[in-house]
C-alpha positions as CSV (number, residue, x, y, z in Angstrom):
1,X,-12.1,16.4,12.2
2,X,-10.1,13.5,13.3
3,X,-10.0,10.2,10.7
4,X,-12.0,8.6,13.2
5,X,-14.9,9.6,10.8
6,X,-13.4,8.1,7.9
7,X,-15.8,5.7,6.3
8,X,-13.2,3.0,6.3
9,X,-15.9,0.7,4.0
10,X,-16.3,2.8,1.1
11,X,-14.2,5.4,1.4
12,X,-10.8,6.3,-0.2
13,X,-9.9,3.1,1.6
14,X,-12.5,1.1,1.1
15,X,-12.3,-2.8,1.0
16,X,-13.5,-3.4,-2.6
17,X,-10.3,-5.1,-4.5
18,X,-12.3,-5.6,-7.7
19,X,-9.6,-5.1,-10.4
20,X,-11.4,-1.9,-12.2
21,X,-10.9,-0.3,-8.6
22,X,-7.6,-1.8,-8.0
23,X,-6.9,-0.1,-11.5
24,X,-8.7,3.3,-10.2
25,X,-6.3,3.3,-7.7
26,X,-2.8,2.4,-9.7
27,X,-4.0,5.0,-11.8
28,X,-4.5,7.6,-9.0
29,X,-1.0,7.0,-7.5
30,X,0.7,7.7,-10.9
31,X,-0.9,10.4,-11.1
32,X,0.6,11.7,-7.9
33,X,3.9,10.6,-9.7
34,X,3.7,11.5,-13.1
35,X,1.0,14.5,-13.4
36,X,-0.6,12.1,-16.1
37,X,-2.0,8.5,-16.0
38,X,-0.6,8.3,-19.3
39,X,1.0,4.6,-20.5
40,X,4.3,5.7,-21.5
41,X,4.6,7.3,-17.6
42,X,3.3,3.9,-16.6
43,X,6.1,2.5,-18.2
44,X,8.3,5.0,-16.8
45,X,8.0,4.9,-13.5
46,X,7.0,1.6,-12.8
47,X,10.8,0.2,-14.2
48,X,12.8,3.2,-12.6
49,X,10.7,4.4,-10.0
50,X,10.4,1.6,-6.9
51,X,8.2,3.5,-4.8
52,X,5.4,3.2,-7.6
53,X,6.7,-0.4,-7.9
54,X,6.3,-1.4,-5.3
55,X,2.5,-0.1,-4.9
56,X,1.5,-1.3,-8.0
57,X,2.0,-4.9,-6.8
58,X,1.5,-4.4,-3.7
59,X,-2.7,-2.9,-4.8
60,X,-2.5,-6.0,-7.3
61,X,-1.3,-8.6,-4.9
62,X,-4.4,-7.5,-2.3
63,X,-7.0,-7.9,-5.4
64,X,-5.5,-11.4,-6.0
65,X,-5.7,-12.4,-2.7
66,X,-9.7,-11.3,-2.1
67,X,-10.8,-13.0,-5.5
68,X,-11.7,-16.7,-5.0
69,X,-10.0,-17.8,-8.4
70,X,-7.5,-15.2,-8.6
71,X,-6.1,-16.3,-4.9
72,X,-5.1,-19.4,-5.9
73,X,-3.7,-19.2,-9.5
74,X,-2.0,-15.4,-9.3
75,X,-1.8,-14.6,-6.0
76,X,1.1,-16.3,-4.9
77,X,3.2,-15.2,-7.8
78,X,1.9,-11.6,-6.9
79,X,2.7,-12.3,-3.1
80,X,6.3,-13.6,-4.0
81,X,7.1,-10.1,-6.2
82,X,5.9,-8.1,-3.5
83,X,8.2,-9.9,-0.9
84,X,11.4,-9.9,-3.6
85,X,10.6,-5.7,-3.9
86,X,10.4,-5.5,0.0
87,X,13.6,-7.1,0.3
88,X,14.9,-5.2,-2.7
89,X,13.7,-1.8,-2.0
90,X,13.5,-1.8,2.1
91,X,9.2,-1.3,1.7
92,X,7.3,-3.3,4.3
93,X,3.8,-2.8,3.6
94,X,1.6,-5.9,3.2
95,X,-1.0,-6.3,0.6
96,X,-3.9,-5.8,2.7
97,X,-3.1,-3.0,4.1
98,X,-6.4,-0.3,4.0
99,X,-4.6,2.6,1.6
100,X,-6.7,5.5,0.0
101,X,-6.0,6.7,-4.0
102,X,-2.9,8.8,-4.2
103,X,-0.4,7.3,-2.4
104,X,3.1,8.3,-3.1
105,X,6.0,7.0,-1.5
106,X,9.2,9.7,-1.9
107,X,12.2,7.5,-2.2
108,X,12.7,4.4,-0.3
109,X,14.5,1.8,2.2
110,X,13.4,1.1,5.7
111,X,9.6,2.2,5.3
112,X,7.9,-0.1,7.6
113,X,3.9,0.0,8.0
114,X,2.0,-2.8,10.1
115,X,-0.8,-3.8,8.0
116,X,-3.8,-2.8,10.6
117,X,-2.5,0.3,9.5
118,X,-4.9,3.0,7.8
119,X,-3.9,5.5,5.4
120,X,-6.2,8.1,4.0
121,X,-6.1,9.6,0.4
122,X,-3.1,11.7,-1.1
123,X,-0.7,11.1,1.8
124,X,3.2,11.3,1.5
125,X,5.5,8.4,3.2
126,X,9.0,9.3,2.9
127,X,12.3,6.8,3.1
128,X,12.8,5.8,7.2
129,X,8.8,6.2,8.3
130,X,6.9,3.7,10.4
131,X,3.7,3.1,11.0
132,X,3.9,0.9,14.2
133,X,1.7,-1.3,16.4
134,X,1.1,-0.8,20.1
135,X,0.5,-4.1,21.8
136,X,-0.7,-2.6,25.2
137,X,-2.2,0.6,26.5
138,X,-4.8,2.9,25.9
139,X,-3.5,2.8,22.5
140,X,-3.2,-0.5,21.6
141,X,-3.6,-0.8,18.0
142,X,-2.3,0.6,14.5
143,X,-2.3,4.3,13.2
144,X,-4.9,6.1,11.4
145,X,-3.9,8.8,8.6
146,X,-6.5,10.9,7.4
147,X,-6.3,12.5,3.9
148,X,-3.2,14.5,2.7
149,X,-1.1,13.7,5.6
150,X,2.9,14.0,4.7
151,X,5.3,11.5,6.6
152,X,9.1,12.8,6.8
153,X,12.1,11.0,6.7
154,X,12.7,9.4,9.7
155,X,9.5,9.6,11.7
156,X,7.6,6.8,13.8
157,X,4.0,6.9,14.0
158,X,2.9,4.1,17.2
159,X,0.1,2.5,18.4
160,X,-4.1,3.7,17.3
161,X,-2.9,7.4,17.0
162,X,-5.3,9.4,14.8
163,X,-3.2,11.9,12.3
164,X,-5.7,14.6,11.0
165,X,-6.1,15.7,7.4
166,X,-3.7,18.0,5.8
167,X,-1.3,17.2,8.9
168,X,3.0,16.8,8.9
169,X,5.2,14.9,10.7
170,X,8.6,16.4,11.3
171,X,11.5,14.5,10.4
172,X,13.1,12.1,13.3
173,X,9.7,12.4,14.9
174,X,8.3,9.9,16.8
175,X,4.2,10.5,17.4
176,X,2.5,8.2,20.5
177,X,-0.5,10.3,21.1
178,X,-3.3,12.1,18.5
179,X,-2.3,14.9,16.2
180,X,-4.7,17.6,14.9
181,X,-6.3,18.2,11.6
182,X,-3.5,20.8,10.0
183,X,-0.8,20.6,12.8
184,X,3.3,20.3,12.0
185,X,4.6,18.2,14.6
186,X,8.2,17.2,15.2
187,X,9.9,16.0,18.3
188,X,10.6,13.0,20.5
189,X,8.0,13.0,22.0
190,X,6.3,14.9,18.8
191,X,4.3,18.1,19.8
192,X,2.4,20.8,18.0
193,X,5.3,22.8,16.2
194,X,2.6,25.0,13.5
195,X,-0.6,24.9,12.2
196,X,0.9,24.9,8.9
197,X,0.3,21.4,8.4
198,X,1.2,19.6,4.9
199,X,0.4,22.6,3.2
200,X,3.2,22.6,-0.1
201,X,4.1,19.2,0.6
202,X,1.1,17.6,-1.2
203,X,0.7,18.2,-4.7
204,X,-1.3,16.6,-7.7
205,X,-4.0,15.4,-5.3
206,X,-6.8,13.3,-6.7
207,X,-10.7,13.2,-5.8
208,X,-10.9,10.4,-2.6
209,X,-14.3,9.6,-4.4
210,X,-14.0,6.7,-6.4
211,X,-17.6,7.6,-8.4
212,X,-15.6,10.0,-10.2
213,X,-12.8,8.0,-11.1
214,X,-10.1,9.5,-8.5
215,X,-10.1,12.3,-10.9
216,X,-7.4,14.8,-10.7
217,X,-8.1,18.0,-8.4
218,X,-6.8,20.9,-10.1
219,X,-7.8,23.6,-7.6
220,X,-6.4,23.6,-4.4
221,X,-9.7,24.0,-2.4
222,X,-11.2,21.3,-4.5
C-alpha cells in the first residue's frame, strides 16, 4: 500500500520530539551505520562520518525547538550547528522535517529535502537527491516516502508524490507522479523499470515501532 496510510502522528514519524525519543531515534540511525548503538561507534561516526552528523543535530535541533525552555536557551545554538554542517557538508534538511528511525544518508553534498517532506522508516538518501516542492498542480505539495525506500545518486523526487515501501529510485531520475510499493524506477520522466524494488539496498533495518525501542530486525521478513 501507498504511504498515504502512514500514521504520520505516531508512527515512525511521529511528532513527539521528547528527548528519550529523539534519543530512540539517534540510536536507530547508528544503528543503520554502525550495526551497533554502541558509544565508541557513536563516537566514531559522528566525528568522521557527516551524514550521521548531520542527523544527529539535525533530530536534536527539532527537539529543542518543540520544548518551551529548551527553544529558547539551546535551540538556537543547535539551529546555528545545523546551518554551519549544511553549509559544510551540502545537507539541506531542516529540523522539523517528519523523518522515521533509520535514516541513513550514504555520502553527501547537494542533498536537498523541503521540510513538508515525509520520510518513512529505514530509507536510503544518497549524495545529489531532492526531495522538492510543487507549488501548483494536482500535485502541489511535498513527497511522501514510505518505509525502506532507497534514493540514488542523482535523483529528484517533486511535488506530493507518494513512493511505496521497499521502492528504488534509479540514479539521475527524476519522479513527478506516484510510484508503487516494490517498483525500481529510473528515467526522466521515471517509469516502472522492475519490481525488484530496494531489495539489497537496505540493510540493518530497525522496528518503525517506537514501543519496542526501534529494535534491530534481524530477519529479513521481520
Amino acid at each position: 500500500m501507498l504511504t498515504q496510510n502512514i500514521d504520520i502522528e505516531s508512527g515512525p514519524i511521529s511528532r513527539d520530539r521528547s528527548l528519550r525519543y529523539t534519543w530512540a531515534l539517534i540510536s536507530s540511525d547508528l544503528y543503520r551505520y554502525a550495526g551497533n548503538r554502541r558509544k565508541r561507534s557513536f563516537l566514531r561516526h559522528y566525528l568522521f562520518t557527516p551524514g550521521f552528523k548531520y542527523s544527529v543535530i539535525m533530530r536534536l535541533c527539532g527537539c529543542m525547538k518543540r520544548r518551551p525552555v529548551m527553544r529558547y536557551m539551546l535551540y538556537p545554538f543547535f539551529k546555528l550547528l545545523l546551518l554551519r554542517y549544511r553549509y559544510k557538508y551540502g545537507i539541506a534538511i531542516p529540523e522539523y522535517t517528519r523523518i522515521g528511525p533509520g535514516f541513513f544518508i550514504n555520502r553527501f553534498g547537494n542533498i536537498m529535502v523541503n521540510g513538508d517532506a515525509i520520510i518513512g522508516a529505514n530509507c536510503n538518501i544518497t549524495h545529489g537527491s531532492m526531495l522538492g516542492q510543487m507549488n501548483r498542480g494536482p500535485h502541489e505539495g511535498s513527497p511522501i516516502l514510505g518505509d525502506g525506500v532507497f534514493l540514488a545518486a542523482g535523483c529528484k523526487v517533486i511535488g506530493r508524490v507518494q513512493i511505496g515501501d521497499r521502492a528504488a529510485v534509479g540514479a539521475n531520475a527524476v519522479v513527478t507522479k506516484d510510484v508503487p510499493e516494490g517498483a525500481a524506477v529510473g528515467g526522466i520522466p521515471a517509469r516502472i523499470l522492475s519490481m525488484n524494488g530496494s531489495e539489497g539496498y537496505i540493510n540493518r533495518r530497525v522496528d518503525k515501532d517506537y514501543a519496542t525501542g526501534f529494535r534491530p530486525i534481524t530477519s529479513p521478513d521481520s
